[in-house]
C-alpha positions in Angstrom: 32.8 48.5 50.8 34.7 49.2 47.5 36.1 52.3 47.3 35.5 54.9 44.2 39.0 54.0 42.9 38.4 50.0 43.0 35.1 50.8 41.7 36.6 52.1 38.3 39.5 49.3 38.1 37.0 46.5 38.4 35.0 48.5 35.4 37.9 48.8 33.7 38.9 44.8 34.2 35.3 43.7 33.7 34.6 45.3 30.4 37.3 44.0 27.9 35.7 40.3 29.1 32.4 41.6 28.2 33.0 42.5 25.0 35.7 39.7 24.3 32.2 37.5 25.4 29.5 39.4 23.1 32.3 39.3 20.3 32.1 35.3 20.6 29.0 35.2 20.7 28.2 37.2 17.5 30.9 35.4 15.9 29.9 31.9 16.7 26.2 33.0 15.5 27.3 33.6 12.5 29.6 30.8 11.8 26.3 28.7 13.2 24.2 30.7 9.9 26.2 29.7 7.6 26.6 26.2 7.6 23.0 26.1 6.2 22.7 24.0 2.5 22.9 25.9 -0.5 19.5 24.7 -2.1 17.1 23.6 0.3 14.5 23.7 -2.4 15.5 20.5 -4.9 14.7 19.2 -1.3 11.7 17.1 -2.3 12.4 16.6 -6.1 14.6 13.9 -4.7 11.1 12.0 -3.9 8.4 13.9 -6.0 8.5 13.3 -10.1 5.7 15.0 -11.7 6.5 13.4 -14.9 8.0 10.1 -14.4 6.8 9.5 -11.0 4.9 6.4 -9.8 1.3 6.7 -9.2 -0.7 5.5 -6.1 -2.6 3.1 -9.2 0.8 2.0 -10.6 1.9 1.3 -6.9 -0.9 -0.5 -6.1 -0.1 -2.6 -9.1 3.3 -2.4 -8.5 2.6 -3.9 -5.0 -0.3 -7.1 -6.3 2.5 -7.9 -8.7 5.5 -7.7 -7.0 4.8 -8.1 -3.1 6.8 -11.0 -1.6 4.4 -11.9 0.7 1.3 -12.0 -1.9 3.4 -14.0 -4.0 3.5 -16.8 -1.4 -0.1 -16.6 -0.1 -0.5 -17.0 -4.3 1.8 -20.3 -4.1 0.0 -21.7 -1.5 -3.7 -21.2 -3.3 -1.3 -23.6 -6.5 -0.8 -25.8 -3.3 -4.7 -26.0 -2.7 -5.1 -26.6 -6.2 -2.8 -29.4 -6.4 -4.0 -31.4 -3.0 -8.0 -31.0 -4.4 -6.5 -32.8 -7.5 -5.1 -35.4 -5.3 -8.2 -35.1 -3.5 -10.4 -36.3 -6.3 -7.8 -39.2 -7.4 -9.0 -42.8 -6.9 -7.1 -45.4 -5.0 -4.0 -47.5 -6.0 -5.4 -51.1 -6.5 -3.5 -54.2 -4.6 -1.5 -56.7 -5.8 -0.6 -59.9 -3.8 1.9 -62.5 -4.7 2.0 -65.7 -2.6 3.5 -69.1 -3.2 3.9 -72.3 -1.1 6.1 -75.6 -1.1 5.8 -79.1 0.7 8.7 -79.9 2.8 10.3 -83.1 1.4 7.5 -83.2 -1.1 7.2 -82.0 -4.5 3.6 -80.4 -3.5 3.3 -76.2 -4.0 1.2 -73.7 -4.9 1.3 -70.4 -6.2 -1.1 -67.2 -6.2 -1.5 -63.7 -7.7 -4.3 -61.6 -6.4 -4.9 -57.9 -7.4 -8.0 -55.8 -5.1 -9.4 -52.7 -6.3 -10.8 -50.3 -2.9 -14.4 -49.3 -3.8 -14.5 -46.5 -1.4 -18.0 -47.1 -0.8 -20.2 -44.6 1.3 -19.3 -41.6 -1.1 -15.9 -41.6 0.4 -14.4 -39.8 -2.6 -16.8 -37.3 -3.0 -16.4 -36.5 0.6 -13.0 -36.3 0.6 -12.8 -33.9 -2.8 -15.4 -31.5 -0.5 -13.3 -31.3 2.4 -10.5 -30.4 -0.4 -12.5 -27.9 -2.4 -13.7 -25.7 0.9 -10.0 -25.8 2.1 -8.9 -24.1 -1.4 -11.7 -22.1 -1.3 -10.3 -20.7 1.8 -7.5 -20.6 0.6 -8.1 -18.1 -2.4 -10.5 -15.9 -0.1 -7.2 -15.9 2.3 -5.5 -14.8 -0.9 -8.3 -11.9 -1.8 -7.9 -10.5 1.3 -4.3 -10.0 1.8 -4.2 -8.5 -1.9 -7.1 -5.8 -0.1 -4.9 -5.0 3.4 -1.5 -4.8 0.8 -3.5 -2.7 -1.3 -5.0 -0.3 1.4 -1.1 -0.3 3.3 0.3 0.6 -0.1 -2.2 3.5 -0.1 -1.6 4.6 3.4 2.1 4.4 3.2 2.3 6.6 -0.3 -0.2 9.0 1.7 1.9 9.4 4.3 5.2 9.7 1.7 3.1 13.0 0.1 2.1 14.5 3.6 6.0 13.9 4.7 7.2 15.2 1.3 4.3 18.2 2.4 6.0 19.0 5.5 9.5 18.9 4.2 9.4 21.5 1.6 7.1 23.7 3.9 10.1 23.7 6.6 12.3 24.4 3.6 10.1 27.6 2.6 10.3 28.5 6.8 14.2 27.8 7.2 14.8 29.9 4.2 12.6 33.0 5.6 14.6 32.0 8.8 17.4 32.6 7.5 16.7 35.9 5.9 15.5 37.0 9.4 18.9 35.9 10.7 20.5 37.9 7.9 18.8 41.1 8.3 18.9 41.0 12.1 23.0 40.0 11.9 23.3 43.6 9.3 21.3 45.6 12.0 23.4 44.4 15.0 26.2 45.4 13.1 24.5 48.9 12.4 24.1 49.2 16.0 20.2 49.0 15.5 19.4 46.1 17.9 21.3 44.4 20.6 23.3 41.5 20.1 20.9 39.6 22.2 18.3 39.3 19.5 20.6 37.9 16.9 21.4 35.2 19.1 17.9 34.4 19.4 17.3 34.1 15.9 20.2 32.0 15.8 18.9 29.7 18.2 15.5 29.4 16.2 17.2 29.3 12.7 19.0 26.1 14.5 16.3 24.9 15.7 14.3 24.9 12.2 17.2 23.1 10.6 16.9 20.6 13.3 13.2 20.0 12.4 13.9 20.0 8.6 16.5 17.0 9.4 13.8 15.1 11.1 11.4 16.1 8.3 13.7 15.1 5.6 14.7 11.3 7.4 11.0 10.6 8.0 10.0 11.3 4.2 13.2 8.7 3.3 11.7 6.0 6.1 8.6 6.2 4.7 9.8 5.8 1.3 11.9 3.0 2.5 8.4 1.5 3.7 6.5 1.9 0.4 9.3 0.0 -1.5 9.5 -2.7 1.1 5.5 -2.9 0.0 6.4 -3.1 -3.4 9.1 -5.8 -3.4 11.6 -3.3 -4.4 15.0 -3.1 -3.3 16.1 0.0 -0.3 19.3 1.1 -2.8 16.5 1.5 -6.1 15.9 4.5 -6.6 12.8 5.4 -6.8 10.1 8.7 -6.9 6.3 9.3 -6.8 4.1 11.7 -8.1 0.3 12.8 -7.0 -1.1 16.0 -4.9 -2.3 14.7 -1.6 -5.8 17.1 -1.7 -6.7 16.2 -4.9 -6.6 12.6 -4.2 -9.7 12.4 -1.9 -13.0 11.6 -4.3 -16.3 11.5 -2.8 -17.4 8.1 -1.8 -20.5 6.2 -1.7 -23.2 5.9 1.3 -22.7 4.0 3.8 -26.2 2.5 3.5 -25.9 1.0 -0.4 -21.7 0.0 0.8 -22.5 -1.9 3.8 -25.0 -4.7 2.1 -22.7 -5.3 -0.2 -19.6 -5.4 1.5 -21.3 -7.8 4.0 -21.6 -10.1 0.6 -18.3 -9.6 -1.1 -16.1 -9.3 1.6 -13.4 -11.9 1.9 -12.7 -12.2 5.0 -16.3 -12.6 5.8 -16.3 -14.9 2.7 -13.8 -17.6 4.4 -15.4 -17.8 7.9 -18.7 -19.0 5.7 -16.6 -21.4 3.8 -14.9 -22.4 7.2 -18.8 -23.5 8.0 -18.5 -24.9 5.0 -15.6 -26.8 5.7 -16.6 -27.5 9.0 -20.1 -29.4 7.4 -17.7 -31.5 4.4 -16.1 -32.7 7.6 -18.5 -34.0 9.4 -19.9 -35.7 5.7 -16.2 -37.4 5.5 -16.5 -38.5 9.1 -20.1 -40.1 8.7 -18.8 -41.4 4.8 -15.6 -43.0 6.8 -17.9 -44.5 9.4 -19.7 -46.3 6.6 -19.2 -50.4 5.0 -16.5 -50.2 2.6 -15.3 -53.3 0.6 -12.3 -54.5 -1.9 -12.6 -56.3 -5.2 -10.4 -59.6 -5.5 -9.6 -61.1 -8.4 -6.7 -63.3 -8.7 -5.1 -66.9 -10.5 -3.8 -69.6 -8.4 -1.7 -72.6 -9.2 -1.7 -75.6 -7.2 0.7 -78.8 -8.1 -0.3 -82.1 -5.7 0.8 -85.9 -5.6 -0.9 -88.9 -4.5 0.7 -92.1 -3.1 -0.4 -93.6 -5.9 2.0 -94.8 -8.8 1.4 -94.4 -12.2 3.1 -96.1 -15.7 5.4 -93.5 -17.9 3.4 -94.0 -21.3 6.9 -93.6 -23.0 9.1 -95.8 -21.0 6.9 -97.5 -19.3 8.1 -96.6 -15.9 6.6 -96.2 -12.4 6.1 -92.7 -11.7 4.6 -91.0 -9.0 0.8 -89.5 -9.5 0.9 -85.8 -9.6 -2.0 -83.1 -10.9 -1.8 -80.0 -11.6 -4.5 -77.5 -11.8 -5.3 -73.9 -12.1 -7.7 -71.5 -10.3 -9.4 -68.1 -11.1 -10.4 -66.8 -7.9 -12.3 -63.6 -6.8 -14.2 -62.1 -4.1 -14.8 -59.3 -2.1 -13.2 -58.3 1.0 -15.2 -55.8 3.6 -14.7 -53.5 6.1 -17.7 -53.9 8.7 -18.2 -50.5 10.9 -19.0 -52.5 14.0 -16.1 -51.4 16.8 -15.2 -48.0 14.8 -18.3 -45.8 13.6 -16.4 -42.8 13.7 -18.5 -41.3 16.2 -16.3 -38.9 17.9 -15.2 -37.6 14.5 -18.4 -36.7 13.6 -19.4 -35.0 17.1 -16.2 -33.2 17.0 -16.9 -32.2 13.3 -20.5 -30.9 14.1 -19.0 -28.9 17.2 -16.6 -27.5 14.3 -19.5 -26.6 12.1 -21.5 -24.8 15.3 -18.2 -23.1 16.1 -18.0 -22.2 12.6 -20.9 -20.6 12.6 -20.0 -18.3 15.7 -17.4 -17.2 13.6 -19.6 -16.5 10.8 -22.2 -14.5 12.6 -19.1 -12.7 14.9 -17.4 -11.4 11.7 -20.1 -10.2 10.2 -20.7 -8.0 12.9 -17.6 -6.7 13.1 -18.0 -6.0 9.5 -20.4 -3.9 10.1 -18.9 -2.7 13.0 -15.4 -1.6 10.4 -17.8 0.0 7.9 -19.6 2.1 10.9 -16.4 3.3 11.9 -14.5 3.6 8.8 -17.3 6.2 7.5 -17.4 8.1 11.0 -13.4 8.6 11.1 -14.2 10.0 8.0 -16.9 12.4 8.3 -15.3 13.7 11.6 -11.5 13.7 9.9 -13.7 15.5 6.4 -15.0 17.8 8.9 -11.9 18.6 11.0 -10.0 19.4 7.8 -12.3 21.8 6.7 -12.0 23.8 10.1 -8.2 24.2 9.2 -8.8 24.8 5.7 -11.4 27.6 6.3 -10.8 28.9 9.7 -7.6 28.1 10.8 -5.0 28.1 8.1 -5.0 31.3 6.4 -5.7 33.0 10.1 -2.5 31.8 11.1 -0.5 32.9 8.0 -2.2 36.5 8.4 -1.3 36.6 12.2 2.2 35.7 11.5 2.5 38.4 9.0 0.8 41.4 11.2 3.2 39.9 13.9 6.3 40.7 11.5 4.7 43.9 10.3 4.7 45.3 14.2 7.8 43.9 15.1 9.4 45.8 12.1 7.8 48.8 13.1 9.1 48.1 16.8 5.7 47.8 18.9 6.2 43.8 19.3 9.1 41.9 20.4 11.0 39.6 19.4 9.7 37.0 21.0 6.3 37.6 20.2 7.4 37.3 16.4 8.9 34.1 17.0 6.1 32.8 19.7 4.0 33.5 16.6 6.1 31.8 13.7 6.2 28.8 16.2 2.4 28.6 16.7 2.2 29.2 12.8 4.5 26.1 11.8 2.5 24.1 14.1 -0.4 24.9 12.6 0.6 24.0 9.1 2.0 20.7 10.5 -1.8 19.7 12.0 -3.1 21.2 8.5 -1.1 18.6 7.0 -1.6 16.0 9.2 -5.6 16.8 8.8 -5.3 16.3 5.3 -3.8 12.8 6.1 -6.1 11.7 8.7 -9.0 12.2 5.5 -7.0 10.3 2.9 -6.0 7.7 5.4 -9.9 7.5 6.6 -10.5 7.2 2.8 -8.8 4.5 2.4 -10.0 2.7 5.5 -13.3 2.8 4.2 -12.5 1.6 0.6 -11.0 -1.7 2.8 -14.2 -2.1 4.3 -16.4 -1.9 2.0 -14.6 -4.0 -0.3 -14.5 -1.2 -2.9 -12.8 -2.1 -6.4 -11.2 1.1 -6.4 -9.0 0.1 -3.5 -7.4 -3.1 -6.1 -8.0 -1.0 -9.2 -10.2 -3.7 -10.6 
């Protein structure tokens, strides 16, 4: 047991470290306040240009122009072009040069014969088909990257504005934060409330600059994105403009969008022209299983002796009797289908067409399947923003400031003001993010109905 006199020199050694402690702490929260920036609000004018600033229309343009990857799919319809003009060229003809000579004789020959392929059994027309559908593919292929680039660049400058959102909203909290810290640092210094409470709003004024860190680097990723969408360079600077709420235009019904996006989409589109394909296949196959033939046409020159002699008519010699004559020749050479019908190409090339047309029916059920979904995402995102809008969102912000109100008067805590300016900056995040989810929703249904708002066209 400690003794009265102990008693009072432990007090007496305890209580300089107790103060030396609280003094620490009240110094290092106030070294911890002011390390906050000096403008927090020219925060998002880095990234938002109401003037100058690029459009979602100009950044869809932007994007069909520019895109790296469109530009190849683009270069590879030229491609298509180029091998249906090969396609519809007809064959080199033939040329054969032949000559002969007699051993120890003066006996020879020699021939020139040119063939021209007739490419009988339509074998041309078959063959520009089977190019055609391909390029036709090709350009659909084309189409419908140009609508997913479209619909990412849309998404992606979406999510830049509801980043953008969130940033300057932390901005507007961090600076009332930091007027909280401010008049709760003047009243621990009046002696008005214990030290213990400005190191809490410390902590929380921390922690809000923390979030706006996180807010700030994921508005600059998603930048970063949109340019990469564009074909622009990371180090360009560059800055959009556009209000995320008033970018969400009623769209059509369902009903009257679904027939016709069945009919214009292109990725439907090319599994019909890969039936397509599929069936100028199998006509090539049966057209290559088909007589085909050659036109010959040539000249021949023979020179032959006899063991005859004959009399020089100028000097009267003995020569030997020699001819020489020339030939026109001409013919036609053919290709009998009697070993090689082609038959496996054309049972592979109607299994093709059959699979084909699986594909065909399959994708125009999921089609409809996109366009079902697309519009329910919407109504239920539609409806789920109006919740926060009406019911939610301004009930928070009142809360928050009856919350203050009491805790200024002294009948809440604390913590109950800043349990309350948590649940508050959450729910303006999910506001935010509900706002989103309908744009984004948007968006998806423009993609699957095929809309020509989605291309600006």
């Amino acid at each position: 047991m400690l003794t009265p006199d102990l008693k009072k020199k432990a007090v007496h050694l305890i209580m300089p470290i107790i103060v030396l402690f609280f003094g620490m702490m009240l110094a290092s929260a106030s070294l911890f306040g002011q390390d906050l920036p000096t403008d927090t609000s020219k925060s998002s004018s880095r990234f938002i240009d109401d003037v100058n600033g690029t459009t979602v229309e100009q950044a869809v343009e932007r994007a069909l122009t520019n895109n790296p990857e469109l530009n190849a799919v683009r270069a590879e319809v030229e491609a298509g072009e180029a091998l249906l003009r090969q396609a519809g060229s007809r064959p080199n003809p033939t040329l054969d040069i032949r000559g002969s000579k007699q051993f120890g004789g003066s006996d020879g020959s020699f021939m020139i014969e040119s063939g021209l392929p007739l490419e009988l059994g339509g074998r041309r027309a078959a063959r520009v088909a089977v190019a055609g559908k391909e390029l036709e593919i090709r350009r659909l292929s084309a189409a419908d990257r140009e609508l997913q680039i479209a619909a990412e660049v849309r998404n992606k400058f979406g999510e830049v504005l509801a980043a953008v959102m969130k940033l300057h909203f932390t901005d507007k909290t961090l600076t009332l934060a930091k007027e909280n810290f401010d008049l709760v640092s003047a009243q621990v210094a009046e002696g008005r409330k214990p030290p213990l409470e400005q190191n809490m709003e410390v902590v929380e004024l921390n922690r809000i600059r923390a979030m706006r860190e996180g807010a700030e680097a994921t508005v600059e990723l998603r930048l970063l994105e949109l340019k990469n969408l564009l074909g622009l360079d990371p180090k360009v600077p560059f800055t959009i403009r556009g209000d995320l709420d008033k970018m969400l235009d009623p769209i059509p019904p369902e009903r009257t969008s679904s027939a016709r996006a069945i009919e214009t989409r292109p990725d439907v589109a090319a599994t019909r022209a890969m039936e397509g394909l599929a069936a100028a296949r199998s006509g090539q196959a049966r057209a290559e299983g088909r007589i085909d033939g050659e036109l010959m046409l040539g000249y021949q020159r023979m020179r032959s002796s006899f063991p005859l002699m004959d009399i020089n008519s100028q000097t009267g010699a003995l020569t030997t009797m020699n001819e020489n004559m020339n030939f026109l020749t001409f013919g036609v050479r053919l290709m009998l289908p009697i070993r090689d019908r082609k038959e496996g190409m054309i049972a592979a090339a109607k299994l093709d067409e059959k699979a084909a047309h699986s594909r065909t029916e399959f994708s125009e059920l999921t089609a409809r399947r996109e366009i079902a979904a697309s519009y329910i995402r919407y109504e239920r995102s539609r409806r789920a923003f109006e919740i926060y809008r009406v019911g939610v969102r301004d009930q928070a912000a009142a809360n928050l400031d009856v919350v203050r109100q009491t805790y200024e008067l002294g009948s809440k805590t604390l913590l109950d003001y800043i349990g309350e300016q948590r649940r508050f900056i959450e729910t303006e995040n999910g506001y935010i993010d509900a706002l989103l989810e309908v744009f984004l929703a948007r968006t998806e249904i423009l993609k699957a109905t095929n809309s020509a708002e989605l291309t600006n066209k």
